[in-house]
C-alpha positions in Angstrom: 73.7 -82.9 113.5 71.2 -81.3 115.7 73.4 -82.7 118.8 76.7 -81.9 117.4 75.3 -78.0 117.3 73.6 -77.6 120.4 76.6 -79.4 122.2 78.6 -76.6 120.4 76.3 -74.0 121.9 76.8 -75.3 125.3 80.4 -75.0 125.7 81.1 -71.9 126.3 77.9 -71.1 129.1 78.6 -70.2 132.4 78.0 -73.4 134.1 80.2 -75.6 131.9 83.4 -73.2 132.2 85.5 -75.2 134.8 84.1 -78.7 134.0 87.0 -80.7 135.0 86.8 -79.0 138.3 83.1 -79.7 138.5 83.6 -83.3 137.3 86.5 -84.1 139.5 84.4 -82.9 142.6 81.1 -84.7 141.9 83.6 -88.0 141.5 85.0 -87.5 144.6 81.6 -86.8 145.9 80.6 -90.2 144.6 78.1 -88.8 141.8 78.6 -91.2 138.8 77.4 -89.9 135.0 74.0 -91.9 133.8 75.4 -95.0 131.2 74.7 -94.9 127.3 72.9 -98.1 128.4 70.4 -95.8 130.7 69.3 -94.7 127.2 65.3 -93.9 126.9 65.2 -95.9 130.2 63.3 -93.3 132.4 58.9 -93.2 132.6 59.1 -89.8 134.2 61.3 -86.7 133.2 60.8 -83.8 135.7 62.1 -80.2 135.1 61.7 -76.5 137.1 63.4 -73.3 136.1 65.5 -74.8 133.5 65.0 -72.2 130.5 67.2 -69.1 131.1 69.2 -69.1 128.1 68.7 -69.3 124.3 71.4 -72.8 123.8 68.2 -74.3 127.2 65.9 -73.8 124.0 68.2 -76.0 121.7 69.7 -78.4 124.7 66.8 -79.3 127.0 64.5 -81.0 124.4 67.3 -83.3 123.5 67.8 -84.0 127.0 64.6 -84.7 127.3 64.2 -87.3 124.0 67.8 -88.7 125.3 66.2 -90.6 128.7 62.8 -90.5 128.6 61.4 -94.2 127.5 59.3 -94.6 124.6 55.6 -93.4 126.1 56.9 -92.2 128.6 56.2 -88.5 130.1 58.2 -85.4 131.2 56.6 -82.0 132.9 58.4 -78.8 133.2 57.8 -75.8 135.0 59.5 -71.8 133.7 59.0 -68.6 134.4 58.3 -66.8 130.2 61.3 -64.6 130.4 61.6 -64.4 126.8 58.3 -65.7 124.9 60.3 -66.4 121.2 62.8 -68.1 122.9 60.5 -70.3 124.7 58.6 -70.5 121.1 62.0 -72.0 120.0 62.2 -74.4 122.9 58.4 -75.8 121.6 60.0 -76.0 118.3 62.4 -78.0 119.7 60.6 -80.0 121.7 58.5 -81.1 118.4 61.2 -82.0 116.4 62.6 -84.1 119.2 59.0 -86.2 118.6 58.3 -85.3 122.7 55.9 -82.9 122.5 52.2 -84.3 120.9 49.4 -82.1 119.9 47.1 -83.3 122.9 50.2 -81.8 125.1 50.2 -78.5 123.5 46.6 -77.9 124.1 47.0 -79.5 127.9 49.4 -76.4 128.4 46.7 -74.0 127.3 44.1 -75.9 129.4 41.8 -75.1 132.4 43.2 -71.7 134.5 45.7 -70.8 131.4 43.2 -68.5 130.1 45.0 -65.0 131.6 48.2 -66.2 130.7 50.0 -64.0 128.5 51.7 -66.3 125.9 49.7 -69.6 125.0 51.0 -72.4 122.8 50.5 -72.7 119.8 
């Protein structure tokens, strides 16, 4: 599955080598894990800087359709370091079902017109 494979891409990036050390220490910090039953229970996802490597393209948008509720919304804000990449990440977001053609054309809108990559 989609999850299975991105999960797979995951393991090995910087910030997950030493997980039992990072897990141990947000336990003792008190810092519990979000519940299967917190499921597609959140109205507002919020995101900044998150898209610095190409498994962020495959990962994020299933984050994303993992806790955001049904009608719900999410907004992110990146940097374009690498315009396919971020292509991907759209792809991704799509076949999800988070991103809707109104969406697409919201991140082109009003003061977008000198950017250098627009969505497609």
């Amino acid at each position: 599955s989609r999850l299975v494979k991105a999960c797979a891409a995951d393991a090995g990036s910087p910030e997950n080598r030493g997980f039992d050390a990072t897990e141990l220490a947000a336990r003792e910090a008190g810092v519990q894990r979000l519940s299967q039953d917190e499921r597609h229970r959140f109205d507002l996802v919020l995101a900044s800087d998150v898209l610095y490597e190409e498994h962020h393209a495959s990962l994020l948008p299933l984050v994303i359709e993992r806790w955001l509720r049904p009608g719900g919304r999410w907004a992110m804000a990146l940097a374009i370091r690498d315009a396919p990449m971020l292509m991907r990440f759209v792809e991704g977001l799509r076949a999800a079902g988070v991103l809707e053609a109104g969406e697409e054309a919201a991140a082109n809108g009003p003061g977008r017109e000198n950017s250098d990559l627009q969505l497609q």
